[in-house]
N, C-alpha and C positions, 0 to 999 in steps of 0.2 A: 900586416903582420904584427906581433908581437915588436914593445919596443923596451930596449934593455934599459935599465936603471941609467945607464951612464949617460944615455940620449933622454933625459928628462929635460920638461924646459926650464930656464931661468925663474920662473914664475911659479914654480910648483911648492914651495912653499914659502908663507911672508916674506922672510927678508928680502928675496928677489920682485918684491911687487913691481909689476907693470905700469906706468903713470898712465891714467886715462883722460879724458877733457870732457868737459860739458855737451852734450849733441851725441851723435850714436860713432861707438867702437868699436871694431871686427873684434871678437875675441873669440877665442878656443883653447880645448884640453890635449892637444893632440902628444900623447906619452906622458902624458902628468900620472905621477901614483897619487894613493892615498895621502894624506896630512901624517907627519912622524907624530904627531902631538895626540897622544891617545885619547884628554879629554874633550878633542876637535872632530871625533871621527865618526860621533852621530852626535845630533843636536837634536830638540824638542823643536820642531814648526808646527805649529797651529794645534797644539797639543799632541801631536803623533811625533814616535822617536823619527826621527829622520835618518840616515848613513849619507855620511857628505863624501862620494866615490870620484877619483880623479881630479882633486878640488886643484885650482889654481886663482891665482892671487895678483889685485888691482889695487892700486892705493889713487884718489882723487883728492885734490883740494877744493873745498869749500868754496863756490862762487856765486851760492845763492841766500841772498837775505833772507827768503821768504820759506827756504824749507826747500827740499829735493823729492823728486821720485827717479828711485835706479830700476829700468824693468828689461825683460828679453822676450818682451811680447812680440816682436817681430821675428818668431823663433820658424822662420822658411825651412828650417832640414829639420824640425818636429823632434829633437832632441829633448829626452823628460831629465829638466837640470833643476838644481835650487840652488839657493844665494845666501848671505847673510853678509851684513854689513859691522863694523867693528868700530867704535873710535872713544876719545878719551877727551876731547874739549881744552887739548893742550898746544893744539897747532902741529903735536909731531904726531906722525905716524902712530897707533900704539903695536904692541905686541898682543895679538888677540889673545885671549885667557875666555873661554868657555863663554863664561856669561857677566863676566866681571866687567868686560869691554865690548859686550855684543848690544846695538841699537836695535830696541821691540824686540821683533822675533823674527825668525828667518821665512824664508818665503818655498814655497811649490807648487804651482802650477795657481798664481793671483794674476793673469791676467784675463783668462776668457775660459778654460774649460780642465780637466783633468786630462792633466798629461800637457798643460801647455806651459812656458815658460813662467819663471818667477816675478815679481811685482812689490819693493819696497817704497811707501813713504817715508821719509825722513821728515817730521814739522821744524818748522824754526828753533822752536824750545831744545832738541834734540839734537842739534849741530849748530854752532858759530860759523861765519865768516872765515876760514882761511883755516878751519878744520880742517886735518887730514883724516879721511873713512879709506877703513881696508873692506874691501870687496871682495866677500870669496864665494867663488861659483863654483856649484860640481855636480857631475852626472846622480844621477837618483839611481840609486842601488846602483846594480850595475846595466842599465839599459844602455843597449849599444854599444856595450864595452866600458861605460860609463864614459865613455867622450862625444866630442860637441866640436863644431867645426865652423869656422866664418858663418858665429850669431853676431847679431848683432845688437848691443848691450847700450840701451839708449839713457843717456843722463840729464835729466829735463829740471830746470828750475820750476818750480809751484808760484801763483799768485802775488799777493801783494803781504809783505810780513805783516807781523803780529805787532799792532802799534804799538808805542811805549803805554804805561799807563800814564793817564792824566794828571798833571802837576797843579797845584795852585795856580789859578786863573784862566786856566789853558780854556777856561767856555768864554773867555770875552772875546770879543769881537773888535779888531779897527775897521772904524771905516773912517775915509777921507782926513787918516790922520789921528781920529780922536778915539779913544778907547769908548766903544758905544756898549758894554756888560758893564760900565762901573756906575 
């Protein structure tokens, strides 16, 4: 059945973001409305207007050096959702703002076929350590009502970071003691 405004969840717009952890997250839209924030209510993904329908709201802390990928490639109930991730390089949360505070572009259907769940990398360069990213997921148009129900939203650390660059001397080599580059 229809769900009345007043049964909206906690999550359905930023300030109420949901804390997520590294590894996979049961998450859903179930009675989420639209975004109040008019310039949040369709986004450009891969060049196509997108409408972000039933969108509701994650916030995670940064616990990868090497860069992040956020996806709902495990999307078992074939719901057609997109994502976009949000953040500011200040450790807090930000307040999403369109495209002021949005990371890349947002995503529809990057893991395996049209119509399948969303798919962001995040590189190193692109979020710090102990960054807060806001995560906001929502039904695509309005398929299915535009909701989504125990997916499962997986947050994976990437590879090995982006080394620093090289400082003076950093090509010598010790061995047994004795600097053997000098």
């Amino acid at each position: 059945g229809a769900c009345p405004q007043v049964n909206a969840p906690v999550h359905d717009e930023s300030p109420g973001a949901i804390t997520l952890a590294t590894g996979v997250n049961t998450i859903n839209n179930d009675c989420a409305t639209d975004t109040l924030d008019p310039s949040l209510q369709q986004l450009t993904c891969q060049g196509s207007p997108t409408p972000f329908k039933s969108d509701v709201w994650y916030k995670w802390t940064n616990t990868c050096p090497a860069g992040v990928q956020v996806d709902l490639c495990d999307n078992s109930n074939g719901q057609d959702t997109v994502m976009a991730i949000y953040g500011n390089h200040t450790g807090t949360c930000p307040c999403p703002v369109a495209t002021a505070t949005q990371i890349n572009d947002c995503s529809d259907d990057d893991c395996f076929w049209a119509g399948s769940g969303p798919s962001l990398v995040i590189p190193d360069v692109d979020t710090n350590l102990g960054d807060c990213l806001m995560i906001r997921m929502a039904g695509f148009f309005d398929d299915d009502g535009g909701f989504f129900f125990n997916e499962k939203l997986e947050i994976s650390c990437l590879g090995n970071p982006t080394p620093p660059a090289p400082t003076k001397g950093s090509d010598d080599v010790c061995i047994g003691g004795a600097n053997a580059g000098a």
